[in-house]
C-alpha positions in Angstrom: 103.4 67.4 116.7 101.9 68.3 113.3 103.6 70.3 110.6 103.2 73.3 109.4 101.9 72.2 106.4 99.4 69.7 107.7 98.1 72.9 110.0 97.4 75.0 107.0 95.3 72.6 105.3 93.2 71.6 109.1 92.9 75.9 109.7 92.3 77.5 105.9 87.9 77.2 105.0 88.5 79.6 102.5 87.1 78.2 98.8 89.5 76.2 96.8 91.7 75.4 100.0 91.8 71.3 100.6 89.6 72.0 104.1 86.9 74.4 102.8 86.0 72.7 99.5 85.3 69.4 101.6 83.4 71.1 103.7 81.3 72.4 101.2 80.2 69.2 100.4 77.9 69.2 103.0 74.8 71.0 104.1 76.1 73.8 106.4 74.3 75.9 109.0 74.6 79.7 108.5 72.4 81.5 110.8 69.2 80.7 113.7 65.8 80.5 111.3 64.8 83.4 114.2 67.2 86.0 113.2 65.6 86.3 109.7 62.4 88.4 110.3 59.9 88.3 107.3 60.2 91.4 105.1 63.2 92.5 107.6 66.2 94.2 105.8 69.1 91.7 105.0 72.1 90.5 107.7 75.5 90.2 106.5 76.4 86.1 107.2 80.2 85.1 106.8 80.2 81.3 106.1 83.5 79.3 105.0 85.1 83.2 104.3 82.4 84.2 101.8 80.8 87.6 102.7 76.8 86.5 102.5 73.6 88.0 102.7 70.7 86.5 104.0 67.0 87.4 104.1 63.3 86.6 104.8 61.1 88.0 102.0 57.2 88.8 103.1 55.9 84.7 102.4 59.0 83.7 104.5 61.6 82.5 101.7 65.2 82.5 102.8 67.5 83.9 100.6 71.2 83.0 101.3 73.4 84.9 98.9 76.7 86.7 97.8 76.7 90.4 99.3 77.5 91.9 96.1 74.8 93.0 93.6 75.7 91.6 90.0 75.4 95.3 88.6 78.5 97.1 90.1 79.1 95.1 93.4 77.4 97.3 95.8 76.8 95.7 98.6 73.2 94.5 99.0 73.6 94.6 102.7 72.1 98.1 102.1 69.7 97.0 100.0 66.1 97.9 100.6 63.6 95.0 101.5 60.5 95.0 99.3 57.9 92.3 99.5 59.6 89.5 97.2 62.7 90.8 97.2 65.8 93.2 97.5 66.5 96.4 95.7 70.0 97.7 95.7 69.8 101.1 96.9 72.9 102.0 94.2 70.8 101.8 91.1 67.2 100.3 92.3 67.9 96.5 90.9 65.8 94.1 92.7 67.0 90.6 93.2 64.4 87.9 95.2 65.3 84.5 97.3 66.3 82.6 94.3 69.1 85.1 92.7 66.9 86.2 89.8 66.5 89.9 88.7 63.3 91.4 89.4 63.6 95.2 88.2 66.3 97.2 86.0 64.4 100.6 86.9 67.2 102.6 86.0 66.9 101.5 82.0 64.1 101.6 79.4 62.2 99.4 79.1 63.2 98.4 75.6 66.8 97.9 77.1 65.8 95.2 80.2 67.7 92.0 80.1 66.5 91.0 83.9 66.7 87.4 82.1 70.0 87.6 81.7 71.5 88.3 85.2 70.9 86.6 88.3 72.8 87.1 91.6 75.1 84.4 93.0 72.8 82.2 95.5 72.8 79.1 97.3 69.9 76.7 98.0 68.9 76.7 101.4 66.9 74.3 103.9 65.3 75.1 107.3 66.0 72.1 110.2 66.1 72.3 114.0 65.9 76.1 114.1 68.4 76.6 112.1 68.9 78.0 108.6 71.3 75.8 106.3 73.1 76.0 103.2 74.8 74.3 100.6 77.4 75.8 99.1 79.3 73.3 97.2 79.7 72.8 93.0 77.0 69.7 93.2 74.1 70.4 90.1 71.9 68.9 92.8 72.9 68.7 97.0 73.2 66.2 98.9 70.7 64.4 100.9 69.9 66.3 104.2 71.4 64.4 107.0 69.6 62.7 110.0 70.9 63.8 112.7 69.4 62.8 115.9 69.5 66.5 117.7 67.7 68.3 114.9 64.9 65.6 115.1 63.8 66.8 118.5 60.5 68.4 118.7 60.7 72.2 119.3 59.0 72.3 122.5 61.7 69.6 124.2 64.8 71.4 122.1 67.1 74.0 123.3 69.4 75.6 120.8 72.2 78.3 121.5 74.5 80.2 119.5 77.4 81.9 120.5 80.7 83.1 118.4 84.4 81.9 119.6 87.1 84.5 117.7 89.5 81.6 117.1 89.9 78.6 114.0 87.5 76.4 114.0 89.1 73.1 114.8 91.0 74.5 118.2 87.3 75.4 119.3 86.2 72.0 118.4 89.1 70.1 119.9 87.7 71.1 123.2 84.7 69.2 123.0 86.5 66.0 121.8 88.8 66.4 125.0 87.5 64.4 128.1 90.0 64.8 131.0 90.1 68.4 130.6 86.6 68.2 132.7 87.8 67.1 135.3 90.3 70.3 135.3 89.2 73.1 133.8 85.5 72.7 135.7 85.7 70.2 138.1 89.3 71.0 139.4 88.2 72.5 142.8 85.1 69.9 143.4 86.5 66.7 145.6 84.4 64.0 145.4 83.1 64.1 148.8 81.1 67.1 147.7 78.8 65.6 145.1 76.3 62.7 144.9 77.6 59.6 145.1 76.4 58.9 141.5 78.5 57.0 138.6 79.8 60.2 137.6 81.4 60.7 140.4 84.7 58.8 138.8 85.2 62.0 137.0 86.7 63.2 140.6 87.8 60.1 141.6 90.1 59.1 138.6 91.0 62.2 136.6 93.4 60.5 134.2 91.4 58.1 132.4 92.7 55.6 129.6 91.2 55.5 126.3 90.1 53.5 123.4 90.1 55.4 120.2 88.5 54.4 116.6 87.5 55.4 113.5 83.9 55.5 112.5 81.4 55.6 109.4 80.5 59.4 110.4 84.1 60.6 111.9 85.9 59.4 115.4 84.7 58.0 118.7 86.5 57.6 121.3 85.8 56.3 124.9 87.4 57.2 128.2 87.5 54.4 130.9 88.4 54.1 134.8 88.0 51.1 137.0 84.6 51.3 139.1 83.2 49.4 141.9 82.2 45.2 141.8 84.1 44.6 138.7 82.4 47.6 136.9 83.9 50.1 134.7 82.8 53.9 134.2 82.5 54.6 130.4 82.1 58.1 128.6 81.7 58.2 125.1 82.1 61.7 122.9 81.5 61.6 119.1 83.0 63.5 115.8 80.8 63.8 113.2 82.2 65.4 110.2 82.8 67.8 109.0 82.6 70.0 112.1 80.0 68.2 115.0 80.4 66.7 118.1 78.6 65.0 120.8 80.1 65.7 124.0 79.9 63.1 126.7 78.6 65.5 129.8 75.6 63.2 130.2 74.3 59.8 130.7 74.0 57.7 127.7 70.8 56.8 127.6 69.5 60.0 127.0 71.7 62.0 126.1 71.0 64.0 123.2 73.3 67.4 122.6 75.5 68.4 119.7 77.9 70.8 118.9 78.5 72.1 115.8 81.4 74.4 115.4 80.6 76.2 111.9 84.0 78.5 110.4 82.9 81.8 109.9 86.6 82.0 108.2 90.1 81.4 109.3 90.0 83.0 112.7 86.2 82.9 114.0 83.9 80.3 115.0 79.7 79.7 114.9 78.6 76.9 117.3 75.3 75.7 117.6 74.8 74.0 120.5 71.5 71.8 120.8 70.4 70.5 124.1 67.2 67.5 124.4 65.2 68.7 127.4 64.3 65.3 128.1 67.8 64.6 129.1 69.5 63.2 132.5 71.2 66.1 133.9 74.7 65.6 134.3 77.4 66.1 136.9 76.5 69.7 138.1 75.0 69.8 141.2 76.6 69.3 145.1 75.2 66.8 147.4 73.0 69.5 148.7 71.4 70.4 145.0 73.4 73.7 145.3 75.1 74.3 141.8 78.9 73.3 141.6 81.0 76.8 142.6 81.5 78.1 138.6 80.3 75.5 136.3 76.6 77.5 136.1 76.7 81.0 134.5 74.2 82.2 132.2 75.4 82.9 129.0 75.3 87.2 128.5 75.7 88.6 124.7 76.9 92.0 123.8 74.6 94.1 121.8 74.5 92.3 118.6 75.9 94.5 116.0 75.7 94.5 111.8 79.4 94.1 111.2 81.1 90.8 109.8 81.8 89.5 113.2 78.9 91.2 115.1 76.9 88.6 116.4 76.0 86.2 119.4 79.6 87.9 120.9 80.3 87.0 124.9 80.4 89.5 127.4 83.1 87.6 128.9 85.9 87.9 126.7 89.8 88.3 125.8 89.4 91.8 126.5 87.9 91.5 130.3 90.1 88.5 130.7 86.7 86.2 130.4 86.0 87.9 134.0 88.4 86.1 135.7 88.1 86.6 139.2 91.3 85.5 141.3 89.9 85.6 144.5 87.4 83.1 143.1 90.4 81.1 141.7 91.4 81.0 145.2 88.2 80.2 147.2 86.9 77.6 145.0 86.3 77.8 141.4 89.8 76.4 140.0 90.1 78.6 136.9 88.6 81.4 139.0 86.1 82.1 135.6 82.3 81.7 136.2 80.5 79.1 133.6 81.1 76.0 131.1 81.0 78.2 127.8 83.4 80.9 129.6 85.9 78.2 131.0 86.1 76.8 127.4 86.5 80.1 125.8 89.4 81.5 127.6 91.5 78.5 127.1 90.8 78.1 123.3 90.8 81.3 122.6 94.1 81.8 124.6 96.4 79.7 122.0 95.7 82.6 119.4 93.3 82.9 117.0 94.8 80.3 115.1 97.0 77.8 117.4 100.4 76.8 116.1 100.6 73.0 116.5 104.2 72.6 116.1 104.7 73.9 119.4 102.7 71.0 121.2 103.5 68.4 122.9 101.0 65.8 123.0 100.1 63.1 125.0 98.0 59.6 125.4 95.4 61.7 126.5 95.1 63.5 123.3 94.7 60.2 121.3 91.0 61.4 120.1 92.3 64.8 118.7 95.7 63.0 117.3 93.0 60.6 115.0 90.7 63.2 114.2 92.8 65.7 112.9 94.5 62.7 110.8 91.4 61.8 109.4 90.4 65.3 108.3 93.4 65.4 106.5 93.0 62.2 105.0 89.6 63.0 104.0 90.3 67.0 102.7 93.3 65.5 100.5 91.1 62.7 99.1 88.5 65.3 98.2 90.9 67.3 96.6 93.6 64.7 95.4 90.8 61.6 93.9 87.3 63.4 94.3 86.3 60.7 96.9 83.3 62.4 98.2 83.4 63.3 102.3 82.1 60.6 104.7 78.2 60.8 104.6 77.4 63.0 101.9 75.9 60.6 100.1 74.4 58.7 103.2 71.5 60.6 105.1 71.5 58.2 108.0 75.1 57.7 108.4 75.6 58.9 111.8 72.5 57.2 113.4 74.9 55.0 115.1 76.8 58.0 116.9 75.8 58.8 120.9 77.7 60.0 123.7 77.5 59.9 127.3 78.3 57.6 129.9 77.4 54.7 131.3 78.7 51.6 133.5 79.7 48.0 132.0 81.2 44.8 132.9 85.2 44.7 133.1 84.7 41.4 131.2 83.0 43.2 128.4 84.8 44.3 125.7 84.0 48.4 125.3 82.8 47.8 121.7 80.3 45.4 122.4 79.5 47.8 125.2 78.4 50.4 123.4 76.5 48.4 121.1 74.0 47.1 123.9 73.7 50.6 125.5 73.0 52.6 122.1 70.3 49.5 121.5 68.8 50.5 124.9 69.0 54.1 124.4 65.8 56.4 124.2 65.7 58.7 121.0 64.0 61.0 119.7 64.6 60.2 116.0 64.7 56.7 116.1 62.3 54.5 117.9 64.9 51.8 118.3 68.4 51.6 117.0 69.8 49.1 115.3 73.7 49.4 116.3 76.6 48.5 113.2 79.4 50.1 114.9 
């Protein structure tokens, strides 16, 4: 059961808070590189609580900056796009990617001091399809990390967005949480129903065991059952600070997805997700090839709007009750909601926009959130406390080690060693071949 205190410094993002100024450390995503049109008016972007704009001028620069033009705070969201830059519709300043001051056209010429004021901006790097930022107090960032989904070439990578109106972390937890799989979308499925493949144990045995550790780049965990002929069923999930996770829907070999679960501020959620087409497809099919009942919906948006909170919003929602349908609850589909991302939604979103973890209870099975949460304390108070800079920033290749997925081993084998040999054997599409020091 945490404390009160130690869930105010895991929730609050906002700058000069333990949590956010780690963050900030790293390189960030703020927005898809596709919603920035060149020469397009500006979008409001709310990263770590700070109210951003963020633009395309007409040679495709990305601007990332604070919403407020230095003159008298207008917000630049209403600013004009012109060529190189923007011009603040409240006195015609014009500000390009870089922060500087273009035009004072409101004072003679013989009183400019354009040189002398520049809007607050932060440098900015296009990877994957995806615009990021760095908004931490380094002179010069950080290395840009390698990490092994934003390596895959565009035609074999599938990235989606979508916004969760809860903290950050409780919309994390869920992808760090294995036996909730075999629940929350697999709770009607019986075993007879599907392939008899090695993720069938997911039906088979829904209360794994665990073994839990720390890593270089965050947490791993790995859920185990007994299997047939001395054989046992392995699935690995990753956290990658400060706020990505491989989930372990997949089979190891190939299976490259990430999550990234980017605050927005205290009380809404980003997440990237990035799929490798190349992939094995996991456990969502019946014997027949028919989908399993629920666990395919596509994913539907609302109209995206220009408010704070307006984008990449599900249709299915706290305010329809994610759609639940109780007759489908009934006849098949245990939580009676249609899709993965829906499923996942209702439940986080459900404990409140931000959870109180003094009121849990929690279990063996919960070992993985238990050490992660302890280690983003450790690390935020470090940060904060000593300076000792966040796992990784420093290290570009420090999570090259981390894959998730499952696979079958030897009961004599310890699951360490394990691992190791599988991530050897793995295919990837940043690294040729691996050499595992886990």
């Amino acid at each position: 059961m945490a404390s009160a205190n130690d869930n105010e410094i895991l929730t609050q993002v906002g700058k000069g808070t333990p949590m956010g100024d780690m963050m900030r450390e790293y390189w960030l995503p703020a927005c898809l590189s596709s919603e920035l049109e060149p020469g397009a008016p500006p979008m409001r972007l709310l990263l770590l609580g700070e109210k951003l704009i963020a633009f395309r001028d007409k040679d495709g620069r990305v601007g990332v900056m604070d919403h407020r033009c230095p003159h008298r705070c207008a917000s630049l969201f209403f600013a004009r796009a012109e060529g190189d830059g923007l011009r603040c519709i409240y006195h015609g300043w014009k500000f390009d990617v870089d922060g500087n001051c273009l035009d004072m056209p409101n004072l003679p010429d013989d009183q400019q001091f354009t040189d002398k004021v520049k809007s607050d901006v932060y440098r900015v790097k296009e990877r994957g399809g995806l615009v990021w930022a760095y908004l931490g107090s380094r002179a010069e960032p950080p290395p840009f990390p390698e990490i092994e989904s934003l390596a895959m070439e565009k035609s074999e990578r599938v990235v989606r967005c979508h916004q969760r109106e809860c903290n950050w972390l409780q919309a994390l937890e869920g992808d760090i949480d294995t036996s909730h799989f075999s629940f929350l979308h697999l709770g009607a499925t019986q075993p007879e129903d599907v392939a008899d493949t090695m993720h069938r144990y997911n039906l088979t045995d829904r209360a794994p065991r665990y073994h839990v550790k720390e890593t270089d780049w965050g947490t791993m965990y790995a859920a185990y059952r007994p299997a047939a002929d001395g054989q046992v069923y392995y699935r690995f999930s990753q956290f990658i600070f400060p706020f990505i996770t491989l989930p372990p829907d997949g089979t190891f070999a190939d299976h490259v997805q990430a999550g990234i679960w980017v605050p927005m501020d205290d009380t809404h959620t980003m997440v990237f997700t990035f799929f490798w087409t190349k992939r094995t497809p996991a456990l969502r099919t019946l014997k027949d090839g028919s989908p399993i009942p629920g666990s395919v919906s596509p994913m539907e948006y609302l109209p995206q709007e220009s408010g704070w909170h307006g984008r990449w919003r599900l249709k299915a929602s706290l305010a329809n009750d994610y759609q639940l349908d109780r007759a489908l609850q009934e006849g098949g589909v245990y939580s009676g909601i249609q899709g993965l991302v829906a499923q996942d939604q209702a439940v986080t979103e459900s404990m409140g926009e931000i959870v109180d973890r003094t009121r849990e209870h929690l279990a063996p099975s919960d070992r993985m959130i238990t050490m992660t949460r302890r280690r983003l304390l450790n690390v935020a108070r470090a940060f904060k406390e000593q300076g000792t800079a966040p796992p990784g920033v420093d290290r570009p290749d420090f999570c090259r080690d981390a894959r998730s997925g499952a696979f079958m081993a030897p009961e004599t084998q310890g699951w360490e060693d394990a691992y190791r040999e599988n991530l050897e054997r793995s295919v990837s599409p940043l690294w040729a071949k691996r050499e595992a020091s886990v």
